[in-house]
Structure formats: C-alpha cells, structure tokens
N, C-alpha and C positions, 0 to 999 in steps of 0.2 A: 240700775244700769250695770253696776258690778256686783256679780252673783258668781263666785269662785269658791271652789272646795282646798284649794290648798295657797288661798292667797288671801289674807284680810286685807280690805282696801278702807280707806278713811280718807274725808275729806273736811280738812279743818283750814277755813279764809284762805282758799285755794292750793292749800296745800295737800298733794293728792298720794299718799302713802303706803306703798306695798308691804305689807310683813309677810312675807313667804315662810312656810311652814308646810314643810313635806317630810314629815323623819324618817329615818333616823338621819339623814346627812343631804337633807335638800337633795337629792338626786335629782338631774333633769329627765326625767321618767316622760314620757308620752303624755300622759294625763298634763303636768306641769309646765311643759313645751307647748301645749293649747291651750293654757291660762296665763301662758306669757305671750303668747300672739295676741290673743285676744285682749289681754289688758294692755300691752303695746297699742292697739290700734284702737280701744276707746279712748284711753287717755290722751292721744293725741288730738282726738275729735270733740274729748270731752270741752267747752268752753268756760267750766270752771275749775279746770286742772289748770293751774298757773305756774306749778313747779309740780315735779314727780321724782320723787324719793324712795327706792325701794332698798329694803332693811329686812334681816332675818328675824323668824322667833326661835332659834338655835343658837344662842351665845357660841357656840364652837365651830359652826357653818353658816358662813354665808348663801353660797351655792356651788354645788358639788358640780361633776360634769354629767355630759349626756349618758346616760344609760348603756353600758356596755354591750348588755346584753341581747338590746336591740341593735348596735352597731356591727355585734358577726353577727346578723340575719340581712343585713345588705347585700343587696345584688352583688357578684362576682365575676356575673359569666362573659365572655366576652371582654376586648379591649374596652379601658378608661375611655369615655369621649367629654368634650370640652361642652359644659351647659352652656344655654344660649340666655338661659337666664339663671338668677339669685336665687339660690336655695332655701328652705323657710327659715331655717336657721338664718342665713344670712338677710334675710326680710326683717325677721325681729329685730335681729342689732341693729340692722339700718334705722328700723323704725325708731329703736331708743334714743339713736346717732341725730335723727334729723327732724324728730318733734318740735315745733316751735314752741318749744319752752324746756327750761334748763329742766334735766337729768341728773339725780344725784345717788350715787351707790354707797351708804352704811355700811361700811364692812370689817364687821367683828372680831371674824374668825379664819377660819378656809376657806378661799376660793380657788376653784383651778376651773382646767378644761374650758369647759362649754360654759363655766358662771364666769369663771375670768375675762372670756373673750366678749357676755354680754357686759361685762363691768366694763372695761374696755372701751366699749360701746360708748359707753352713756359719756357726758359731760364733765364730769367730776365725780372724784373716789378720795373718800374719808376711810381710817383705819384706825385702830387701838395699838399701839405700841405695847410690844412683848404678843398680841394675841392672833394679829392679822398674820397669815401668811396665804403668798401668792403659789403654785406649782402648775406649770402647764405640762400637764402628767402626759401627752400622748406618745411625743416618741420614741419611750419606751415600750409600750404597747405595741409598738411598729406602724403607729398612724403619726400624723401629724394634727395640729388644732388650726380643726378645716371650717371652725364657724367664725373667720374673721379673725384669728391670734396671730397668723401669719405677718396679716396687714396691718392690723392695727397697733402693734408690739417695736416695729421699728418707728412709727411716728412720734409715741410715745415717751420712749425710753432710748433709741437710737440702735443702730443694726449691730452694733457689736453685743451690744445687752440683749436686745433681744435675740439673738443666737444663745448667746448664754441657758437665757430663760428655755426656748424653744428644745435645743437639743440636750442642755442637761438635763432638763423634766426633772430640777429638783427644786426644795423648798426656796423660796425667797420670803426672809421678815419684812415686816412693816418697816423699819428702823433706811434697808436698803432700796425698800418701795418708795419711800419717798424721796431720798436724795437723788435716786432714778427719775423718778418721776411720774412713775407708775400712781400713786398715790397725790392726793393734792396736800393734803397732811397727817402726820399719826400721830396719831393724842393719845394720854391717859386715858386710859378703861373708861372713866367713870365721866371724862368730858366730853367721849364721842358722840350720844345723842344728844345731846342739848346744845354742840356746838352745830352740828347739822342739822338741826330744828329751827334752831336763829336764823342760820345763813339763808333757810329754805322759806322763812316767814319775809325774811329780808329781801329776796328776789322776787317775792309776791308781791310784795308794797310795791314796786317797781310799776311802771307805764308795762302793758304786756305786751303793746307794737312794738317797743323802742327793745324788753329784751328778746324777742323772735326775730328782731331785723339783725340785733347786735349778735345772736349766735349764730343766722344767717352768712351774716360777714366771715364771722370765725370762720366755719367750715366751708367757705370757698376758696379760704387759703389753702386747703388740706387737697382741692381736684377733688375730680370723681374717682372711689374706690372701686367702682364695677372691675373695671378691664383687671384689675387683680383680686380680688375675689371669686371670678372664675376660673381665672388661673388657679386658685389656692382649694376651690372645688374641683379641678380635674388632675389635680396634684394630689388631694386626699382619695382622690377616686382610685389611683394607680396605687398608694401605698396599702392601700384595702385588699389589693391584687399579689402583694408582696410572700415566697413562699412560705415566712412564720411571723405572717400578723396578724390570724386567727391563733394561731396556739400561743405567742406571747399575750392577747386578750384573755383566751381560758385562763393563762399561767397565770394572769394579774389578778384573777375572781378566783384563783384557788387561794392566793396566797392572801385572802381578805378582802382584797378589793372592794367598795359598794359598804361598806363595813366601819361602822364608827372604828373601830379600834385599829382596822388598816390603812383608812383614808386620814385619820392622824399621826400618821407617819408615812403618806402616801409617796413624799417623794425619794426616803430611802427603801420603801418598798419596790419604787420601779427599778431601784438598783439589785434586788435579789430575781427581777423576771430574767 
C-alpha cells in the first residue's frame, strides 16, 4: 500500500511511521508534496494505522519549506482572486489536522515554511532541546506562509506570538517553542524518540472509537478553518503580485537558500535579503 521514494513508511502494532528523507534539507520539492498527499490520504483510510508519527532521517532537518523555485514560476498575471476551494497544500494539512487518529511530528532539527505549517497541522509536536528550531522564513522573501501558518500560528501560540513568528521570519529554539506552545515538549536529544515511540504505542493500546471521537471533540472546539484559509490563499496570492517578491526570492537562492549551510542559518539569512 506504501510504495514512496522519499518516505520510509513502517507499521509496527499500529503504529504507522513516516521517516522522510529527501536531502540535502527535506525540501518540499514537487516529487515530496505528492508523497505527502498521498501518504496523507492512505493513512487516514489505512485501518491499521492507529496512530501516525512522522519523523525525519536528517538529524539537522525535519522539513524544510516548499521549493522556491517552483513558487516564482506561479501565475502572476492578472488580479489576486479569492479560491472557492482549499488549496492541495491546504488539503494535506487538513488531512493531517483531521484523520481519525492522533498525528504526531518528531522533530529533531529545522523546520520552517511549508514543514512548520504541516507540523502545525498535525496533533502534537515533540522537539530536542538545544536542536529543534522553528523559522517561518516567508516574509522576508515577500510572501507570507500561505499553507495554513497564518491560521494555525494564533491558535496555537496566541496572535501576539504568532506575529512575532510570522513577520520576524526569524529562528525560534525548542526551549521557547514550548513555553509558547508551539511544541507539546522538548526533551534531551537522546530521549526524543523513545519518548514519542511510548506515547505513540500508548495511544494505540487505546479503544480507536473512543480516541477518533475524543479528537473529534477536540477539533470542534477550534470551528471550521475554511473561511480563513481562503482568505490566507487570496492574501498569499496578492503578495506573489508584490513589486519585489520575485527578486527578494532570487536574492534568498542567491544568498544560499535550498542549501544546507544557508537553511542553517536561514532565519538571520532572511535578515541580509
């Protein structure tokens, strides 16, 4: 059923495990945006996925953002118009957000952009103290983080923080991830997977009616995200339109960008575009 080139999937007493591996920095490359749809929407159909965990094989990257280089090859012509529906981007998260069964993000190293906003996503985020750091790198780029970081960044964390996050588009540690909230904890290095291997054998043991009703409940408290998710797709549409948000994009790919050595320092990097 899972047959993916940049995703090892395993399934051990229902616990259903992504290791994403795309080097050098996880990019979310085209190729990897279709093996996250697609493992999005088996795992949710899967009936012996009881919990789904996904984890890097990058100690230094979680998952990097969407591919730059595809995003200045998007339509420009013409006025910004308001989708009538969710975007695929916005399909996956949803789908992470609303599987009937918990969602759990391992995360090691970097995540920003488009992986922060799937992390986000999902149910719960584990990190490594001293190693995790969060950077929603787009507005310095001249975009904004149009796959759900808009929306999902104040429920989380609260709108003063996620302001912070959004328009400094600079690094945040593990250490402030979790007293925010962004994080459910950060452990030493060496305890992160074994404590999220526990938790995730431990929700399996579980009745799996009782937990897809009970995270059912949860997220009825949160309302429908549509009506703002469109908004945050016809708001990333217009800044795509902006007069220097394709040469702030070159200027970020000149200056490293997509690049182990730039993307680990990506968020005072956005401060020299």
């Amino acid at each position: 059923m899972y047959d993916f080139e940049l995703i090892d999937v395993t399934n051990d007493a229902g616990v259903l495990t992504a290791v994403i591996d795309n080097p050098p920095i996880n990019l979310i490359t085209r190729e990897l945006f279709r093996e996250l749809r697609l493992f999005a929407s088996q795992a949710a159909a899967d009936p012996d996925a009881l919990v789904v965990v996904l984890r890097s094989a990058n100690p230094d990257f979680f998952l990097a953002h969407f591919d730059v280089t595809l995003i200045l090859r998007f339509p420009v012509e013409g006025e910004a118009e308001r989708a009538q529906e969710l975007s695929g981007f916005h399909l996956m998260c949803e789908s992470f957000r609303t599987m009937a069964k918990p969602t759990i993000c391992e995360i090691a190293g970097r995540v920003g952009g488009g992986g922060g906003e799937l992390a986000a996503s999902c149910d719960m985020r584990f990190g490594a103290i001293d190693r995790t750091i969060l950077c929603q790198m787009e507005v310095p780029l001249g975009i904004l983080p149009g796959g759900t970081g808009t929306q999902r960044l104040p429920a989380l964390i609260g709108r003063g923080r996620a302001m912070e996050v959004v328009l400094g588009g600079d690094d945040i540690d593990a250490t402030t991830l979790e007293r925010w909230g962004w994080l459910n904890r950060a452990l030493p290095d060496q305890e992160l997977t074994p404590f999220v291997d526990r938790l995730a054998r431990r929700l399996a043991g579980f009745s799996p009616g009782a937990v897809a009703l009970a995270k059912e409940s949860v997220l009825a408290a949160a309302g429908d995200p549509t009506p703002g998710l469109l908004e945050e797709a016809y708001l990333f549409s217009r800044t795509l339109r902006l007069q220097d948000t394709a040469e702030r994009m070159r200027r970020f790919l000149e200056l490293g960008g997509q690049t182990p050595e730039g993307e680990g320092r990506v968020g005072q990097l956005g401060g020299e575009i």
